[in-house]
C-alpha positions in Angstrom: 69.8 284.3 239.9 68.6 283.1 236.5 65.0 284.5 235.3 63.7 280.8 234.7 64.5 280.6 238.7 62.8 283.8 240.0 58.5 282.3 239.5 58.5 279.2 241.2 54.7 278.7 241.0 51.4 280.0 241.1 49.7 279.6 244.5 46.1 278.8 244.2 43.4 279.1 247.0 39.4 280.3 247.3 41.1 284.2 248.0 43.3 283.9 245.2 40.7 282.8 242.7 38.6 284.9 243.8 40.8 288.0 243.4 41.7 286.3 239.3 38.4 287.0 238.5 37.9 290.3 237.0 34.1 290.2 238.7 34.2 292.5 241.4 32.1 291.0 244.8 31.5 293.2 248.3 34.5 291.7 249.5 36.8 291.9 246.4 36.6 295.2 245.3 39.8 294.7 242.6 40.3 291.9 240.7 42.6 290.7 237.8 45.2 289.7 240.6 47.4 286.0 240.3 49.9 284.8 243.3 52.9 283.4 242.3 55.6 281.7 244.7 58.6 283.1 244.1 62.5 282.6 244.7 63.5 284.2 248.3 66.1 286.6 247.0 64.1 288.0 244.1 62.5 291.9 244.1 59.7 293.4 243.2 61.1 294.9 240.2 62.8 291.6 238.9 59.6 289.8 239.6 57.7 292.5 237.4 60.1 292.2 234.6 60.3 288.3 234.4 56.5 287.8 234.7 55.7 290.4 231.8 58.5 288.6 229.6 57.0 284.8 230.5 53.4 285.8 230.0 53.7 288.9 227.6 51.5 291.2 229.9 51.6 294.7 231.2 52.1 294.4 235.2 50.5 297.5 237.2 52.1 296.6 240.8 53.5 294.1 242.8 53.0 293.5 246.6 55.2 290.7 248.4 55.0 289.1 251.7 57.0 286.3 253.0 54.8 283.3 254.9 56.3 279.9 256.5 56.2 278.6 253.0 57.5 280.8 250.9 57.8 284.6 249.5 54.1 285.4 248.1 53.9 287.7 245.4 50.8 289.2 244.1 50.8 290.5 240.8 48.1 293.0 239.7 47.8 292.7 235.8 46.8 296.3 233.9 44.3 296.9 231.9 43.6 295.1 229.1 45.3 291.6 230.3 43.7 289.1 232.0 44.6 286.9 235.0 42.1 284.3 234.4 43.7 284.2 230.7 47.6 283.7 232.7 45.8 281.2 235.3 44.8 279.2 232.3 48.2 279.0 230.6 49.7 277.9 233.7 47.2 275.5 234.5 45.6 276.9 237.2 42.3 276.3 236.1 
């Protein structure tokens, strides 16, 4: 599997903004989150390692979770990056 194939795209709804913006709200605790699509086959630690190459961040952990359409992966930035900064790079906003 090729790198450019592992991030398909970033999967935007209310929740995922929500959990992009560093403010922190009773019900989203944590922020500086973004949720990608991504490739079927692909890991967490290849995930990790291709999204901090493509966006030149620091990733602190990834959590996956496959739904009718498609692997999910959440990607919690580290400190000092932002995911509204990512979001805007990739269009999002």
């Amino acid at each position: 599997m090729k790198q450019s194939d592992v991030l398909i795209r970033p999967y935007v709804t209310e929740k995922s903004m929500n959990h992009m913006s560093g403010t922190p709200t009773q019900k989203y605790k944590d922020g500086n989150k973004i949720e990608f699509i991504v490739h079927r086959n692909a890991d967490k630690h290849t995930i990790k390692i291709v999204f901090e190459e493509r966006f030149e961040v620091k990733v602190e952990k990834v959590w996956v979770r496959i739904q009718k359409d498609g692997k999910h992966a959440i990607i919690k930035l580290a400190d000092g990056y932002s995911a509204e900064d990512v979001g805007s790079r990739v269009g999002v906003f």
